[in-house]
N, C-alpha and C positions, 0 to 999 in steps of 0.2 A: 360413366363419363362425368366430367366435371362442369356445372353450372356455370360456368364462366362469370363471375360475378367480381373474383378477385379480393373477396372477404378471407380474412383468416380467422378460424374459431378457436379453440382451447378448451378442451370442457373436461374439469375436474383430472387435468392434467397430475401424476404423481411417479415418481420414479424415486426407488430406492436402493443404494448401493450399501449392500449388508446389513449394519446396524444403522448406517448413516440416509435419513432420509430428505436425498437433494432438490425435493419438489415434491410440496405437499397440495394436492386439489386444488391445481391450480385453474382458475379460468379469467379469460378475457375475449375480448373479440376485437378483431382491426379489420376499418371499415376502408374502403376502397375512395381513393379522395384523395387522399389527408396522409399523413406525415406523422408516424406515430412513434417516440422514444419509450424505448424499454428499457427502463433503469431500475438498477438495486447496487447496493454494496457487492463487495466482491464474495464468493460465496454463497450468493444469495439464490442462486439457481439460473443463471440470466443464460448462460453457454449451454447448460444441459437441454433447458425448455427449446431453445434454439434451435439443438440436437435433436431432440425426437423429433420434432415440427417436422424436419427434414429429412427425419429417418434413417437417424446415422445411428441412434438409440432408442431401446424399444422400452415404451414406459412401462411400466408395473401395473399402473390403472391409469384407465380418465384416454383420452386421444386429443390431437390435435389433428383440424381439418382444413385446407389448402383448397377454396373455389367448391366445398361442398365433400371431398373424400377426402383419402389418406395422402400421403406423397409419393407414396408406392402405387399406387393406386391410378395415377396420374401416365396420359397416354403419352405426353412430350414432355417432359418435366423441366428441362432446359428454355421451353420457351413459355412456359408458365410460369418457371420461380427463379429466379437470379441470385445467388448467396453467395457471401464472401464471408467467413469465419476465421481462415486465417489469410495473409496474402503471405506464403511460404511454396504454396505448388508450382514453383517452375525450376526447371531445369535450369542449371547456371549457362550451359554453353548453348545452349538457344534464343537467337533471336526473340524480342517483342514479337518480331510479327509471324515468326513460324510459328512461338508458343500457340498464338491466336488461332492460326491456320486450322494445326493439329484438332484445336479445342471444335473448331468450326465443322470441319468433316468429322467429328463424331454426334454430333448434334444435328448435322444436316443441314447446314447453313452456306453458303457460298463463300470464296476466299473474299471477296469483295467486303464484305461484313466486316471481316477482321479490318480493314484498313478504315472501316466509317469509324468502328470504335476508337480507335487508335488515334484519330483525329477527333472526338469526343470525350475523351479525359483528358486529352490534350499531352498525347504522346506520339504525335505524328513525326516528330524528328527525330524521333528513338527508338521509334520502331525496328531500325537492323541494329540496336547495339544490344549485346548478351545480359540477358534480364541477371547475368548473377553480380553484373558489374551494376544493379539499380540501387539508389538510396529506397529504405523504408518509404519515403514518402512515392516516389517510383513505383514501386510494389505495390504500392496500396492502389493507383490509378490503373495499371495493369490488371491487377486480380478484378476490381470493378469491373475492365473492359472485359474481361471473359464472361463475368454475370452478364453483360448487356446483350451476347452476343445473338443470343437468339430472343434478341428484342421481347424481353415476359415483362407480363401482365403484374407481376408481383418483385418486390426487391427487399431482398432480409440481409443487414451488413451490421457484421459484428465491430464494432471499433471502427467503423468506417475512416473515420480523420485522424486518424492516427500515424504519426510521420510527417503528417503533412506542416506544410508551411502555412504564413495567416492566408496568405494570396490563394492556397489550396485550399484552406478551409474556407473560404469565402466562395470560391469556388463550389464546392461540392455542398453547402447550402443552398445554393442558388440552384445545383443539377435539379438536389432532390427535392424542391420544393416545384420546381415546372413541372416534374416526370409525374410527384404526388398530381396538381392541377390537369392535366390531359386523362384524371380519370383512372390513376394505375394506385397500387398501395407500396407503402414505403414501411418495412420497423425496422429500424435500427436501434441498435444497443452503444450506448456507452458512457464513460464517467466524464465527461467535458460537459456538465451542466448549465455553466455560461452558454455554451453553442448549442448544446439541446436547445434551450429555453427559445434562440431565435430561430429554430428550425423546423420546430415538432407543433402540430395541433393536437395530438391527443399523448397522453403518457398512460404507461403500463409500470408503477411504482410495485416492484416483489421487496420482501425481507423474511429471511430464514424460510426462502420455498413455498413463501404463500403471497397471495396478492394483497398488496396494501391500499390500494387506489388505483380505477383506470376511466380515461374516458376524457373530457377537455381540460386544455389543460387551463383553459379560462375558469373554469367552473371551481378548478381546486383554487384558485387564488381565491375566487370570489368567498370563499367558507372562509376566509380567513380576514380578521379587523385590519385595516389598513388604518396607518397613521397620520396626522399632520406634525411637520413638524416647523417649529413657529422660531424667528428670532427676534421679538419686540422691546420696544425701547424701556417698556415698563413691566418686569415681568411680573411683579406681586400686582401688580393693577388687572394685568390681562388674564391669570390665575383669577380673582375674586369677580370679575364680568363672565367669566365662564360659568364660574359655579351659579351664580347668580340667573345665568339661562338653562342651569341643572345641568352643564357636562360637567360630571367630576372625574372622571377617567385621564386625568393629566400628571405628566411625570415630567421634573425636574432633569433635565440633562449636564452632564459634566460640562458641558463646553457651551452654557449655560440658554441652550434652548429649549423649547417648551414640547414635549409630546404629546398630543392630545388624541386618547383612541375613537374611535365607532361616529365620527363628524368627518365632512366633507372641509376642502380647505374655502368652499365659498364662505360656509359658515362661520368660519372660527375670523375670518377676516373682518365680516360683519358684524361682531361683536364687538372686537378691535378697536374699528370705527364709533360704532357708537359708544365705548370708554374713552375714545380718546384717546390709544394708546397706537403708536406709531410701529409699523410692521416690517421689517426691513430683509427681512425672507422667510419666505413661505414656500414648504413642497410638500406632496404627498406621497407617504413612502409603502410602498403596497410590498407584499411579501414575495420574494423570487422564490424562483425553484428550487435553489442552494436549501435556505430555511424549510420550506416544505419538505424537502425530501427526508430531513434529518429528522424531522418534525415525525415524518410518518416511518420511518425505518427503526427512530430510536436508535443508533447507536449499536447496531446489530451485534457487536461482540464487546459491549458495555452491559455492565449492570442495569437492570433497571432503577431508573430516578437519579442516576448520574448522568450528570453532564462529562459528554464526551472529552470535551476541550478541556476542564478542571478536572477531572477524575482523579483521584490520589492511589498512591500504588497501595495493596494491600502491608497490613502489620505483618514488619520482618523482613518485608521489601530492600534490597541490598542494591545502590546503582551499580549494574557490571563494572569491573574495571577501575574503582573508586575505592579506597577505604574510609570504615567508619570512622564515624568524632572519637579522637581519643578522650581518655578521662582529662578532667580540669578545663574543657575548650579549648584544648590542642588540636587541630587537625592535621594528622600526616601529610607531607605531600607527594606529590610525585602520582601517576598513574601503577596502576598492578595490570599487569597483563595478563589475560585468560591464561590458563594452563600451566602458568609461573609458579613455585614455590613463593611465599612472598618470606621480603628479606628482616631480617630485625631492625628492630626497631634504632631511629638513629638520631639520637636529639640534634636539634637544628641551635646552628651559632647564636650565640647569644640569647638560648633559651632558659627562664629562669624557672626552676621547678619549686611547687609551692610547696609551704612550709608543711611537714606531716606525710607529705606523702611517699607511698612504699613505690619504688620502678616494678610491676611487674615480671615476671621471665618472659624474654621474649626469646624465639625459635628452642633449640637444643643446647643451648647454655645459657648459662644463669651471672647475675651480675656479682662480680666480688666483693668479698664482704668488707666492712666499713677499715680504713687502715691499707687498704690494699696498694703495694708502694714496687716498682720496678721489678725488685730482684724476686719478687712474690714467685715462687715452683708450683708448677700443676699438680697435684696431685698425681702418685704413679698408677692410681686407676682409677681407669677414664670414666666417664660415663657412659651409661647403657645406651644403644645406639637405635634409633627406631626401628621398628619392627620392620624386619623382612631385609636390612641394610644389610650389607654381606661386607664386614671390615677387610681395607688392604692388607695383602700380607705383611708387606714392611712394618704395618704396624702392629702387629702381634709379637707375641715375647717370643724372642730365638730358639730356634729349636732345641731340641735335647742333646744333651751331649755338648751344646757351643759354648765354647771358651777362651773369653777374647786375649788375645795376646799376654804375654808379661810386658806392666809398663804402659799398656794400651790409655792412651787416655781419649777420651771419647772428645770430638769437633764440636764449640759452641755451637748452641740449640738441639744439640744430641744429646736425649735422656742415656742417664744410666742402664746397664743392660739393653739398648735397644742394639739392632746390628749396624756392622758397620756398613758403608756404603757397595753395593753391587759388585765394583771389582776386588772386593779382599772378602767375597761371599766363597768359604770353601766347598757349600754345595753348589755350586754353579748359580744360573739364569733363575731365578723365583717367578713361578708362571700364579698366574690367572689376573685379579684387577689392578692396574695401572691410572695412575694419574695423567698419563699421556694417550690412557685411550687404548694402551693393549687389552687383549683377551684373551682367554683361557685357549 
């Protein structure tokens, strides 16, 4: 039986899908209280740990344990653990509050239950309309309401705000931070970092399946230097009063204020004053979540010691869809479309070509040679056709045996020997490739 404590363990959690291992030893623990954000990149293992926890997936090594056992383990599991992972389980042509109903009588709970919830995420007036006609944000306060229903001790919501409007997310900060205060445990998972930050007391940072950081989430700030940042009337004055009290941790800002690290903003102010140098804002800027996470994730499918945000593509790098610089600092334009043969090359009005230079071939013909003047004739063999092109008939040499008329004179733009047109063809209809698209 389970302890009833409402702590959740993790211990050397691992789980491996073939080659690929999506949770490597992992551990943490969530204490009962408190509000605890489980975040990582995507891929980071956040859904699978989730999974076992709850016993939709069965780890490889390591367990996770739910009030002291497993979740299987568990003699009412409904009124122990509450989870929403995806808000997708209902039925379209069912009512909110049948859904509820249903959920209710498998669980053991009264119908009466269903409608408290229902007025608890604050879907009381939509409770008889067909959950398939709900917005995402709908769903998401739904799916909640069936976690609630048997009122547990524990609440695990995957993306919980998601869909939601600012009013709902405001909202459902506000649930889970009462529900955490009456003594119950709250982890939720998700990438809204800004709304982590005002929701969560403890974080659970994973990257590439392992733990990166867990525990307050005051404590991760505090390991890190917080800043002052200074706008005075004299900056080389208030520069040389600093140094002069031995802070030299100061950096010059574009927008030409002062950063000074590892000092309080009482200090730097008090300095200030006694140069003589006039202050006209002052803040102290401490590190959010955003930068810690990146901070401790690294960039999880970045190189290491690149920065995520500047990172240059590797050499040989081609942007889809783009072509390269021509020679001399020409650049084509026009977009190329995936999957498109791209077309020859086409010099653009009034472009001057520099002295020296050869036109490369571009596509399947080649450019005429210098002299080349209207009445200029194609040669009567063609060039070899790429490989695997299956030439139209029409333009192959006539069959054997054809011989065109006495007197025949061939229709301008009709080579010599070629045939004449379709209807004075005395072997009839010429099958297989067409220029309109017939077929063999």
């Amino acid at each position: 039986m389970h302890d009833g404590t409402g702590r959740i363990v993790v211990q050397n959690l691992t789980k491996q899908f073939g080659p690929v291992a999506a949770v490597q030893n992992l551990s943490f623990t969530v204490e009962p209280g408190s509000v605890t954000g489980f975040l990582g990149p995507n891929g980071s293992g956040k859904t699978t740990t989730l999974r076992m926890l709850l016993g939709l997936v069965t780890p490889s090594a390591g367990r996770g344990l739910i009030n002291g056992t497993t979740f299987a383990q568990l003699g009412q599991p409904a009124r122990v653990v509450g989870a929403v992972l995806e808000a997708q389980g209902f039925h379209p042509k069912r009512t909110a509050r049948n859904h509820l109903r249903v959920y209710a009588a498998a669980i053991g709970v009264p119908d009466s239950r269903a409608e408290q919830v229902l007025q608890l995420v604050g879907l009381g007036a939509a409770g008889s309309r067909k959950a398939g006609g709900f917005s995402l944000g709908m769903k998401q306060r739904l799916a909640l309401a069936t976690a609630l229903l048997g009122d547990p001790q524990i609440l695990v919501l995957d993306e919980p705000a998601n869909g939601l409007d600012p009013e709902g997310i405001a909202w459902l900060r506000s649930f889970l931070q009462s529900y955490a205060r009456s003594g119950r445990t709250v982890l939720i998972s998700s990438h809204l970092l800004a709304e982590v930050e005002q929701t969560v007391d403890q974080v659970v940072i994973i990257s590439r399946g392992q733990t990166m950081y867990y525990g307050p989430l005051d404590n991760l700030r505090d390991q890190q230097q917080s800043r002052v940042l200074v706008q005075p009337s004299d900056s080389a004055g208030l520069v040389a009063a600093l140094r002069e009290d031995g802070v030299n941790a100061i950096e010059q800002l574009p927008d030409g204020r002062i950063a000074v690290t590892g000092v309080e903003s009482k200090q730097v102010a008090d300095i200030a004053l006694k140069a003589g140098v006039s202050i006209y804002g002052i803040q102290e800027e401490k590190a959010d979540l955003e930068r810690l996470f990146f901070q401790l994730t690294n960039g999880q499918y970045a190189a290491p010691g690149q920065n995520q945000y500047t990172q240059q593509p590797p050499p040989g790098y081609q942007q889809p869809g783009y072509q390269q610089q021509g020679p001399g600092g020409y650049q084509q334009q026009g977009h190329q479309q995936p999957g498109h043969q791209q077309q020859a090359y086409q010099q653009q009005p009034g472009y001057q070509q520099q002295p020296g230079y050869q036109t490369p071939p571009q596509g399947p013909y080649t450019q005429p040679p210098a002299g080349y003047e209207q009445q200029y004739q194609q040669p009567p063999q063609a060039q070899q056709p790429s490989q695997g092109y299956q030439q139209p008939a029409p333009a192959q040499q006539p069959a054997q045996g054809y011989e065109p008329p006495t007197g025949y004179e061939p229709p301008p733009g009709q080579q010599p020997g070629q045939q004449p047109p379709p209807q004075d063809n005395p072997y009839g209809q010429q099958h297989g490739q067409s220029g309109l698209g017939g077929g063999a």
